[in-house]
TILOTI-561527 format. One record per atom (N, C-alpha, C, O, CB): z, y, x. Coordinates in steps of 0.05 Angstrom, whole numbers, plus 5000, padded with zeros to 4 digits. Atoms other than C-alpha are relative to their C-alpha. Glycine has a CB too. Layout:
! residues N
ZYX ...
***
This chain:
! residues 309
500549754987 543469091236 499150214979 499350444985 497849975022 501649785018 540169471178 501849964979 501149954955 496649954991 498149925025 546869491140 502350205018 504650255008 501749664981 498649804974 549969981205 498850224988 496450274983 499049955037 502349665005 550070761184 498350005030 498549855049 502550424997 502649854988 544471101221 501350005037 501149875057 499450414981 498249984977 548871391269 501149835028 501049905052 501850034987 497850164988 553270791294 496549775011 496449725035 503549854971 503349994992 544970511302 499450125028 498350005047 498450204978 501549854976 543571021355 501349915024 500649795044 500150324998 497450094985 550470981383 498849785017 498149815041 502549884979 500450344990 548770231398 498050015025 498249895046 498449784974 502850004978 541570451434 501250155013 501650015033 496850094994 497749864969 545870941482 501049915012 500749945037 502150145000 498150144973 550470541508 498849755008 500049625025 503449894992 500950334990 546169881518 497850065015 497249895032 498949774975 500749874973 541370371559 500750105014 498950185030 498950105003 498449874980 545570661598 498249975026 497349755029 503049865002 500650064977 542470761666 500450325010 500250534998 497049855002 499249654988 544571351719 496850065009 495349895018 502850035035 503149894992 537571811732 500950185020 502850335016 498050164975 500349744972 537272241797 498050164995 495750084995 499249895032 503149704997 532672901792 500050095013 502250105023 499250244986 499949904971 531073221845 498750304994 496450324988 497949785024 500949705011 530474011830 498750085014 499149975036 501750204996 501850004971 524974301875 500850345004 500850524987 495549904995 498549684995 527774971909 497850164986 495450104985 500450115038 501749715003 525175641881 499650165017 501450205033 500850174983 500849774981 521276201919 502850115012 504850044999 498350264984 498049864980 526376581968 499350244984 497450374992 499450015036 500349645001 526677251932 502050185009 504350105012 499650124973 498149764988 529777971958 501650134966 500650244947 497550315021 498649845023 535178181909 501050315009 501850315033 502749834989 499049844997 537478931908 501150154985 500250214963 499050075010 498749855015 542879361892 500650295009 502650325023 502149884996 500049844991 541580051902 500350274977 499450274954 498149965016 498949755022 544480801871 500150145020 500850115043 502850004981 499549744972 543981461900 501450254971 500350244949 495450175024 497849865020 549181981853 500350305006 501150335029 503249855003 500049654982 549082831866 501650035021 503749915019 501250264982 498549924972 552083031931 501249825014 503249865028 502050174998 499050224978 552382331962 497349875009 495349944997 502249744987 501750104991 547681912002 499649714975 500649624955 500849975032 501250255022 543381311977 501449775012 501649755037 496249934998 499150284992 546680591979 498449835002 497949814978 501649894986 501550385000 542879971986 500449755006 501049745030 498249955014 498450214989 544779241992 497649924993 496250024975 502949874991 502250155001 539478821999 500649705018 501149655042 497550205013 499150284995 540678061996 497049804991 495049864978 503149934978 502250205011 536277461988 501249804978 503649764982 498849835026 499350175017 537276951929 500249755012 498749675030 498750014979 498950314983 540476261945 500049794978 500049864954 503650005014 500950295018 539575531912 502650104980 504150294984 500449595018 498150005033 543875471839 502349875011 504549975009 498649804968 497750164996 547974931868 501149955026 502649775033 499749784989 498850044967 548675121945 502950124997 503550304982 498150185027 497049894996 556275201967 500150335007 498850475022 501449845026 499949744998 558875851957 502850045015 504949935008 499650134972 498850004987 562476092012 499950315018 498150465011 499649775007 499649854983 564476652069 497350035008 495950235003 501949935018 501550084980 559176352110 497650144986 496150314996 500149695007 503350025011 553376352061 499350224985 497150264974 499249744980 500249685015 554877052030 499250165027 497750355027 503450154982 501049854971 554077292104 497549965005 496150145012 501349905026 502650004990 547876982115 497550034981 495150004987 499849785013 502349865014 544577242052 499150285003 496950354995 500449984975 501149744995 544477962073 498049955022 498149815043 502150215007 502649874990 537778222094 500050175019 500250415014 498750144983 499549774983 537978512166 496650035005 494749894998 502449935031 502349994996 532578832193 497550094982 495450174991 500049795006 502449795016 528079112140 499150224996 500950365003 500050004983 500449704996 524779802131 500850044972 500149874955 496850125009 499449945024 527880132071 499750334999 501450445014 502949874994 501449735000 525080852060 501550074972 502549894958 496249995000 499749895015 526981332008 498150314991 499050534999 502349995006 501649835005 521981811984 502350234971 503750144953 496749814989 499349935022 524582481944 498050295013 497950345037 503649984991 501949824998 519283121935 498150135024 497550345035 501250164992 502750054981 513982891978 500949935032 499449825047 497850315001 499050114984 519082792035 501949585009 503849445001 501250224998 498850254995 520482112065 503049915017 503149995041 497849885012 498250024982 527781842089 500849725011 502449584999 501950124991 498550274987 529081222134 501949954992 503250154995 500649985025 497350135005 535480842108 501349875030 500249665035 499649744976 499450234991 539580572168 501349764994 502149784971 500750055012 499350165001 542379882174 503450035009 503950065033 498149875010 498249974998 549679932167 502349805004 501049634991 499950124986 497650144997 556479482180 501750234977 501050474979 501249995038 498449835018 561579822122 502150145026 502450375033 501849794972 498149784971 566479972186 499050165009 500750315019 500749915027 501949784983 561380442215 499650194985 499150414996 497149915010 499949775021 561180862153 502350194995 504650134991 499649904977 497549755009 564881552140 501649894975 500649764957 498650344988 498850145029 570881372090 498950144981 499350014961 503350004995 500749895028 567581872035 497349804995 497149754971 499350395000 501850265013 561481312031 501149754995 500449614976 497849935018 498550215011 566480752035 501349984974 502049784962 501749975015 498549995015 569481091984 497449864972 497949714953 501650315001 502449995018 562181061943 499449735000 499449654977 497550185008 500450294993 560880391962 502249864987 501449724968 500049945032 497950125018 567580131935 498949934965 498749724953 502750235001 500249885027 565880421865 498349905004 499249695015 500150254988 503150035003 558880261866 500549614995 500649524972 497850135036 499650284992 559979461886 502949954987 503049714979 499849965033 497850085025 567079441845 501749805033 502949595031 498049744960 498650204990 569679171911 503550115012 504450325020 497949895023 497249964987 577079051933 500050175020 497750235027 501049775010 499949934990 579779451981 500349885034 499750015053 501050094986 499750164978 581178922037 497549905015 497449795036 501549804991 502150124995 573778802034 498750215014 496650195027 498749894979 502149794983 572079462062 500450055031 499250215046 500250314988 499550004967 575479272135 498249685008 499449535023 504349995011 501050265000 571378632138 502449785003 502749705026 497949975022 497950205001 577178132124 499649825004 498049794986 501149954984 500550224993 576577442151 497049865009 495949655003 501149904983 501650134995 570477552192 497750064986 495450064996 500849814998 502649865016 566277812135 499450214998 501150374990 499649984979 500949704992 561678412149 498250074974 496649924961 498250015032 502249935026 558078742095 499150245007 500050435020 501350024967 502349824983 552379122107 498050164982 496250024975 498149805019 501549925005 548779612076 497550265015 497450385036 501250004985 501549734988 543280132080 500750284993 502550294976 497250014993 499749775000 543580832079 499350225023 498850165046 502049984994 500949724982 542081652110 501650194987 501750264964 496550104998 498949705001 545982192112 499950144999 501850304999 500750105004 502449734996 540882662114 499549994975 499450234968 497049985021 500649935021 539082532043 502249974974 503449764969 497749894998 497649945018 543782711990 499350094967 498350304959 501850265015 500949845030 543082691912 499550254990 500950444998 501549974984 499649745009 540983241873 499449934967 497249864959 497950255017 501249935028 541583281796 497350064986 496850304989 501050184994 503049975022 534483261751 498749885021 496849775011 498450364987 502150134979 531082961819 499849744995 501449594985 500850025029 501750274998 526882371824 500149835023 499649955044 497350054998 500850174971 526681801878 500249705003 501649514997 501950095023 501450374998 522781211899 501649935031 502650045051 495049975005 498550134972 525480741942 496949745002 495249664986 504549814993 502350194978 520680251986 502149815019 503949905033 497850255027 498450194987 523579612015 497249915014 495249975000 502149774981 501050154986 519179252067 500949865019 501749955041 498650095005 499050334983 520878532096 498349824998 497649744976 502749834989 501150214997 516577982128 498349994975 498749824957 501949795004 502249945010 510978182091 500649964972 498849874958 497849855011 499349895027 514578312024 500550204999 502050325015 501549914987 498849704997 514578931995 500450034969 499149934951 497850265017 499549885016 518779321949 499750214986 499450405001 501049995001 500249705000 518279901904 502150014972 502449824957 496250154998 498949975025 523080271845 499650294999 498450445015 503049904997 500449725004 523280881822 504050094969 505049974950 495250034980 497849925013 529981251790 500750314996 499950445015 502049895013 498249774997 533681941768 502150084989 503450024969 499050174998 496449955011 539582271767 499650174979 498750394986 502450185023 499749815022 539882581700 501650225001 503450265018 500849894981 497649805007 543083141674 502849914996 503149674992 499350134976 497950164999 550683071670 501450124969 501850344959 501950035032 498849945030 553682951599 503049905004 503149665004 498449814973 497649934998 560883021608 501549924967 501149984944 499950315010 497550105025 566382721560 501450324994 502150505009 503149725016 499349835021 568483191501 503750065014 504450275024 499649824963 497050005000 576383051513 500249585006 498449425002 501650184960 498450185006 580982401522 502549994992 504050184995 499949905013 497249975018 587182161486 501149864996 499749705009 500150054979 499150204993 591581641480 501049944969 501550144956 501950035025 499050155028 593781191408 502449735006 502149555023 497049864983 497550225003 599880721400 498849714995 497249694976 502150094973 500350155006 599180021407 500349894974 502549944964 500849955013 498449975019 598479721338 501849824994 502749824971 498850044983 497250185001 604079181351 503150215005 503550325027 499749745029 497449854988 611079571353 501549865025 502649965045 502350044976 499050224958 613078931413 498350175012 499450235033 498649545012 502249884968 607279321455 500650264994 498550354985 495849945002 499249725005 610480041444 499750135034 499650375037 503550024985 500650014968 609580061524 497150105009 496250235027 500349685012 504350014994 601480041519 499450194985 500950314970 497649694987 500449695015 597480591495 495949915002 494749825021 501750415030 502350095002 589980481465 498550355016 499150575007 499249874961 502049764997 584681041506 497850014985 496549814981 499050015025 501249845020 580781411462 497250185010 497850285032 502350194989 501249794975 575081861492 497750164971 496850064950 497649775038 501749845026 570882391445 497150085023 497050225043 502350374984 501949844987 563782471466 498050134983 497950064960 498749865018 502149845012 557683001448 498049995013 497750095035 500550254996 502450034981 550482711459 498250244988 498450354966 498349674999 501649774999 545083231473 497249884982 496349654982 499450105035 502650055026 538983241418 497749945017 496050125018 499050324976 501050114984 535182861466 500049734999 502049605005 500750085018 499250325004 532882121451 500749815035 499749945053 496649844983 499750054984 535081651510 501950065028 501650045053 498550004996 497449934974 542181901540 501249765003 501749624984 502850224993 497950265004 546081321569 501150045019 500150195036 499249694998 498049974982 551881251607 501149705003 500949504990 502250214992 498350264990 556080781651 501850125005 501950365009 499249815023 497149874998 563180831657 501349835013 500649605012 501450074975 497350074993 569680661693 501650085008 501550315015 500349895010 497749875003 576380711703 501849885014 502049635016 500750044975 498350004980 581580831750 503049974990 503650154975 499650245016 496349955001 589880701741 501449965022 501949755034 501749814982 498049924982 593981031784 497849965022 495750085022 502949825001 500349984978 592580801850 497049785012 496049775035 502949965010 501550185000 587380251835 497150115006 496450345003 500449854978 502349925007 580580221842 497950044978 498649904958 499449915012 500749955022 575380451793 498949724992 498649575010 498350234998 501150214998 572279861759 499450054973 500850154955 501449765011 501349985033 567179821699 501449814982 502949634988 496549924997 499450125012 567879621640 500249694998 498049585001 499350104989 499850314997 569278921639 496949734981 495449554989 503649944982 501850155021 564978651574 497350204999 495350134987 501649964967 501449885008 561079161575 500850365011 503050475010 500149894973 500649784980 559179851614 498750235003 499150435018 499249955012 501749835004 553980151589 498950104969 498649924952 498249915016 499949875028 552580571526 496450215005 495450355022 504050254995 501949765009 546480931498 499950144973 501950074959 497549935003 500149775017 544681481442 497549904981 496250074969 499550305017 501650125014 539980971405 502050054968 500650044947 499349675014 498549975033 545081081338 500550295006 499350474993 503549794991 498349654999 548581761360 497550155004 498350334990 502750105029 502049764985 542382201385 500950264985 500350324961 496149954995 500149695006 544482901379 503050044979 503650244967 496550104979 497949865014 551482781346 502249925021 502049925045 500649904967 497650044991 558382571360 502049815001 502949784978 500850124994 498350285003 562782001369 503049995012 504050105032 498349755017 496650004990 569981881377 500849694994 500949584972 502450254977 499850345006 571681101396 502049945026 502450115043 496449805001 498350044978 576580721445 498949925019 496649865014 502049864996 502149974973 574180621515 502149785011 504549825012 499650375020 498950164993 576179971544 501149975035 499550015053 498449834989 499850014971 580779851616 498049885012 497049675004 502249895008 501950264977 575979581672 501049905005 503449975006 498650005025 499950254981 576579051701 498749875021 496349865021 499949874991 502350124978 574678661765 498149784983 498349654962 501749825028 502250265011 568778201756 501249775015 502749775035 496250035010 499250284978 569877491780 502949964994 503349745004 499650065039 497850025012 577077511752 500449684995 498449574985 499950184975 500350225012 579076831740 500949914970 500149704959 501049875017 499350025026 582576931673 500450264990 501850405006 502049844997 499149715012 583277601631 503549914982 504249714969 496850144972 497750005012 590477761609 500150124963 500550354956 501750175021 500649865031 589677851529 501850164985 501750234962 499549784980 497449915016 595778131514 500250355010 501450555003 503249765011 499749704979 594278711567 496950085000 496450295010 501349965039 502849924986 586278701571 499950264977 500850254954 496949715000 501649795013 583379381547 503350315007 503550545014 498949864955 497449805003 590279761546 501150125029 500850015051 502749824987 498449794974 594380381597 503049934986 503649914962 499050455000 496949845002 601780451600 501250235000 499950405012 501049965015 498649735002 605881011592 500649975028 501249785042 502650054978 499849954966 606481341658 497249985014 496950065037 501949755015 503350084974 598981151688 499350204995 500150364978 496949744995 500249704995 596181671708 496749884992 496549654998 501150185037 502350185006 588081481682 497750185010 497950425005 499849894968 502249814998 581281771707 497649854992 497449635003 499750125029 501650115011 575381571671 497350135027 497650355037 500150104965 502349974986 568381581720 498449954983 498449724974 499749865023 501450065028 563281701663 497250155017 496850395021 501650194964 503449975000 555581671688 497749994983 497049804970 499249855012 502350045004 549481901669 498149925015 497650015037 499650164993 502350214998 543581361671 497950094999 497750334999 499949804983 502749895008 536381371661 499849724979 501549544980 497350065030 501050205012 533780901617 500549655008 502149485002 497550075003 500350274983 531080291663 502149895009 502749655008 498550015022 497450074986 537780361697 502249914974 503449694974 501350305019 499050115026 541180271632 499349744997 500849565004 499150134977 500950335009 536779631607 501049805016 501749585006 496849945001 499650244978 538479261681 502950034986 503049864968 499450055041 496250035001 546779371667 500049784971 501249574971 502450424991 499550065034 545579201582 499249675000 500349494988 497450244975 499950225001 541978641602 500749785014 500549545006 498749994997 497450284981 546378241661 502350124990 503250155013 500449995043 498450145010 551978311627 500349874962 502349764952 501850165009 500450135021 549078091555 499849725011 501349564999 497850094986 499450184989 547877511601 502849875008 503249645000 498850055015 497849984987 554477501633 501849834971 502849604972 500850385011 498349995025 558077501559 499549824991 501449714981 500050194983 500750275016 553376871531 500549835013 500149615004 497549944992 499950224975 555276501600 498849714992 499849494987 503449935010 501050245012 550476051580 500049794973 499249554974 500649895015 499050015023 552475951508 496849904978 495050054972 501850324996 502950155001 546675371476 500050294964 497850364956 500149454995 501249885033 547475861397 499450325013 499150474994 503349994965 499949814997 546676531440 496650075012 495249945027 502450035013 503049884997 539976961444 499349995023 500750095041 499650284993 500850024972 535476771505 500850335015 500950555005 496249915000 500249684986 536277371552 498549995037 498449815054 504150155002 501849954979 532377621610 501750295022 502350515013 496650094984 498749794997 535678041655 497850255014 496550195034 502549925017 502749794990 530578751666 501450145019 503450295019 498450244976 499549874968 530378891736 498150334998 496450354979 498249725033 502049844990 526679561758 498249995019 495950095021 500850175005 501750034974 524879311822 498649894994 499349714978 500749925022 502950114997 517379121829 500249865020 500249985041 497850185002 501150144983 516578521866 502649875018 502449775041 497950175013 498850124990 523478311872 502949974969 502949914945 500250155031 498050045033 530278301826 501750195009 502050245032 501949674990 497149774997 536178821821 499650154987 498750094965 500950165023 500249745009 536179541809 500850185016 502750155031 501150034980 500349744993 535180201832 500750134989 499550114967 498250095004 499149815019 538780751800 502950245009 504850245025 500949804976 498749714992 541581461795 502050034983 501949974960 498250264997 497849855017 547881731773 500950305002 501850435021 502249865004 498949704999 549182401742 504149974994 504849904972 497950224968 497550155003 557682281752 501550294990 500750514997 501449825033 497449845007 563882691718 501949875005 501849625008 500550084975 497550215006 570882511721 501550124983 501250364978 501849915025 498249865022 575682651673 502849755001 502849505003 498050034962 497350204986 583682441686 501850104975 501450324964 501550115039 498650005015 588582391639 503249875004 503449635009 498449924984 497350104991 596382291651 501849914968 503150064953 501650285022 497550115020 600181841597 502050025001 503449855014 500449814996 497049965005 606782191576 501349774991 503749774986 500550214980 
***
């Protein structure tokens, strides 16, 4: 035995203990997750779900029975308070379906409840973004309570967009987007973005969504701006991801953030990107909400469209 490398040693004690172990994981607290944005001249959204075991079945069923009915969800903006109602997406005017789409990145089939599944948020129609304004939101459920706070910034608007030649001459078809922006001499501008072709829906950036003015403050940048993509995708096409065609017609949805609202996006999908990856930097994802998980947040929105000759 003590003429065996080291290795082929250990080896030996592995397989001659072999025995199967059962652990028994002990559930975590029930917490309220939320995903809420209110954007200039639209009402506030809110989805408010509860968190579910790591390894319960994911299904129709059990995505239905994590939404949160029944809770008080308030919206405070300059000393006035606004009730949110409890909504079914069918019951909503199509110009919030339309907000709701974008907001949640969801399919279109999902906004008639398709097979049975209803999705439900909050919202008032009485209160309607306004640029440079402030507003707290208040969740209360079964003696939990929420609070965030968010605003819609000023709106920093893309310089120009532009389109560059694939650099394979086989991909003479594809066309790299380009976008020129000018941040304001102000530390802490950030934006989220996405993007529409043709007839599709908008959908953030895929890897990545959100940008701030931590390098640029107060100058100028000119860089390529990647296609969205759905989330949950089961495979990305590499030969096509990031790239337009000649002929798409393209509209970029370029938001201004606040800060906090920034950090929650920067840091679930720095998560997202290490999918658990054992050589990649721990990460935490920074919620705003006090006393629960998600985010609250304002968007100051532009669009800017561009048609590929």
């Amino acid at each position: 035995m003590k003429k065996l490398p080291l290795i082929v040693f250990f080896l030996f004690l592995l397989t001659s203990c072999e025995e199967d172990i059962t652990i028994d994981l002990p559930a975590g607290d029930e917490l309220l997750v939320v995903e809420g944005h209110i954007e200039q001249d639209a009402p506030p959204i809110v989805l408010l779900t509860r968190t579910v075991p790591v390894f319960s079945e994911v299904s129709a069923k059990s995505l239905a029975e994590s939404f949160v009915h029944g809770a008080e969800v308030k919206v405070t903006n300059n000393g006035k308070s606004y009730t949110l109602k409890e909504l079914p997406l069918g019951a909503l005017p199509d110009a919030v379906k339309q907000i709701v789409a974008i907001q949640f990145g969801l399919q279109p089939e999902l906004l008639s409840g398709v097979g049975g599944f209803e999705f439900y948020i909050y919202t008032s129609e009485e209160l309607r973004g306004e640029v440079g304004q402030q507003y707290n939101l208040e969740i209360n459920y079964q003696r939990k309570s929420l609070t965030a706070t968010t605003t819609i910034p000023q709106l920093n608007p893309l310089d120009s967009l532009w389109t560059a030649p694939h650099p394979s001459p086989a991909q003479d078809s594809l066309r790299i987007l380009y976008y020129r922006y000018s941040d304001p001499d102000t530390l802490g501008n950030s934006i989220r973005y996405f993007t529409k072709r043709n007839s599709e829906p908008f959908y953030p950036g895929l890897f990545g969504s959100v940008f701030n003015d931590e390098l640029i403050n107060g100058g100028s940048i000119s860089f390529p701006l990647d296609r969205g993509e759905p989330k949950g995708q089961a495979e990305v096409d590499e030969d096509l991801y990031s790239y337009f065609g000649k002929g798409d017609t393209v509209t970029v949805r370029w938001a201004a953030i606040d800060l906090p609202h920034y950090r929650f996006w920067s840091s679930l999908e720095n998560e997202q990107n290490s999918n658990g990856s054992p050589i990649g930097a721990p990460n935490i994802t920074q919620s705003n909400i006090k006393g629960g998980l998600g985010v609250w947040g304002g968007y100051g929105v532009t669009y800017h469209r561009l048609i590929i000759r």
